[in-house]
C-alpha positions in Angstrom: -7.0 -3.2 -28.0 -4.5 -0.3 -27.2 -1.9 -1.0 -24.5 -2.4 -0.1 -20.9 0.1 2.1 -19.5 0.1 2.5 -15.9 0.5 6.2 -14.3 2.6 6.6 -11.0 2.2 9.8 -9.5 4.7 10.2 -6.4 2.6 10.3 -2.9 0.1 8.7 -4.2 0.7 5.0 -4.3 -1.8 2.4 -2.4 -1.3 0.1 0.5 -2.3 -2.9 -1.8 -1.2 -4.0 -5.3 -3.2 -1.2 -7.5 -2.1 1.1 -9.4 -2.9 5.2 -9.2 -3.9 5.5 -12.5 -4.2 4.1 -16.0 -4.4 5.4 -19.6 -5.9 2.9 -21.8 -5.9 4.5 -25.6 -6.8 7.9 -25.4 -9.1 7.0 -21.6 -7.6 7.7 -18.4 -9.1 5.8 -15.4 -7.8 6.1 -11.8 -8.2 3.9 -8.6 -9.4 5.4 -5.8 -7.4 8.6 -4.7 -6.5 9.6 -1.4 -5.2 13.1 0.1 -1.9 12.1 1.0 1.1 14.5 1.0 2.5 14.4 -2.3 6.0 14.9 -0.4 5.9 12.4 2.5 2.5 10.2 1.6 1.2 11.0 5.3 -2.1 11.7 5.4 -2.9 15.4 6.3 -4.4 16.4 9.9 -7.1 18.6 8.3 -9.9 17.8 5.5 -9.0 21.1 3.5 -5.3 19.9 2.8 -6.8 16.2 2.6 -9.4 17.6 -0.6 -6.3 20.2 -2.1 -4.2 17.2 -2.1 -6.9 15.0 -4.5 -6.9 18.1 -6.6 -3.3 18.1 -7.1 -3.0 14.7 -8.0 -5.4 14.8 -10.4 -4.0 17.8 -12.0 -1.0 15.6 -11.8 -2.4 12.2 -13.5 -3.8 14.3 -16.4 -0.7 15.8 -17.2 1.6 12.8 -17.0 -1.3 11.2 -19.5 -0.8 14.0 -21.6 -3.9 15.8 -21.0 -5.5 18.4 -18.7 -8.1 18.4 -16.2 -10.5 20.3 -19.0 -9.9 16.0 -20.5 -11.7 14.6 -17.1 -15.3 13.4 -18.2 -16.1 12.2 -14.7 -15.7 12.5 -11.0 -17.0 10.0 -8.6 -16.0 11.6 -4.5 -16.9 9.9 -1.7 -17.1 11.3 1.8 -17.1 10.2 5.1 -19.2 13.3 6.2 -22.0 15.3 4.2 -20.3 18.5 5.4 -17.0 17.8 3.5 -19.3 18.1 -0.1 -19.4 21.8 0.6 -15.1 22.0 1.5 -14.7 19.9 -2.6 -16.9 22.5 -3.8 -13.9 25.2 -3.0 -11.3 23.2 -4.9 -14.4 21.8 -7.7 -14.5 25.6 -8.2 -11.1 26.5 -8.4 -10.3 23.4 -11.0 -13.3 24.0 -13.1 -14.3 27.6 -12.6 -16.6 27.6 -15.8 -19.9 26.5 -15.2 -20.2 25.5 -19.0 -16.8 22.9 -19.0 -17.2 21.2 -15.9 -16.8 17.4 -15.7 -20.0 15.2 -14.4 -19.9 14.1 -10.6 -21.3 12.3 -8.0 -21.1 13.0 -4.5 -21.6 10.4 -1.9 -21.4 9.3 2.0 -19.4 6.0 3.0 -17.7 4.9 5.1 -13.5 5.2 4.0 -10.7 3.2 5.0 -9.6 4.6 8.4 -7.6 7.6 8.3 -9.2 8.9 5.0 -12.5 11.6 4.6 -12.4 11.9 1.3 -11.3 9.9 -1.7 -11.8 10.4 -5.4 -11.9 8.5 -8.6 -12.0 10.0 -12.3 -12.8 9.0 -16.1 -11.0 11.6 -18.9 -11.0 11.2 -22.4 -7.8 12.4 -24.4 
């Protein structure tokens, strides 16, 4: 079995023991992301900076694993509010403008830690 190599990405670390990402081989799997600010890892007052953030750090992850987001296979977001599906479509359509080289995803409601409205997690291949 290949090695596991973690991926830190700066801003994005978790309250508990978990790591932001890992590359596994030529897979890249994250924990769940939140929209913190990459500079001070404070969460953002509004959803729009809270959803850009995500976006960021997973253009981030799949560079530092030597990718690029065209590598991410799957998206699973989750979402305090139905609404918020419609503000990730904005960034969703920025990231993967081409309807033809989009990544699968799934969209859900939950309930988030407190403080959070939307959190992401992804699969890529290499």
């Amino acid at each position: 079995m290949a090695k596991r190599e973690v991926l830190r990405i700066r801003g994005s670390e978790h309250q508990n023991p978990i790591p932001t990402a890992v590359k596994v081989g030529n897979m890249v799997y994250t924990s769940a992301l939140i929209g913190s600010n990459p500079e001070t890892g404070e969460m953002p007052d509004s959803v729009e900076e809270e959803i850009s953030n995500l976006f960021h750090y997973m253009h981030e992850i799949m560079k530092l694993a030597g990718g690029s987001v065209d590598d991410i296979a799957h998206l699973s977001v989750s979402v305090t509010n139905r609404e918020y599906k419609k503000l990730v479509n904005v960034e969703w359509l920025n990231m993967f403008p081409h309807e033809d080289n989009r990544p699968a995803r799934h969209t859900s409601v939950k309930d988030l830690r407190e403080g959070l409205r939307v959190q992401i997690e992804l699969t890529a291949v290499l």
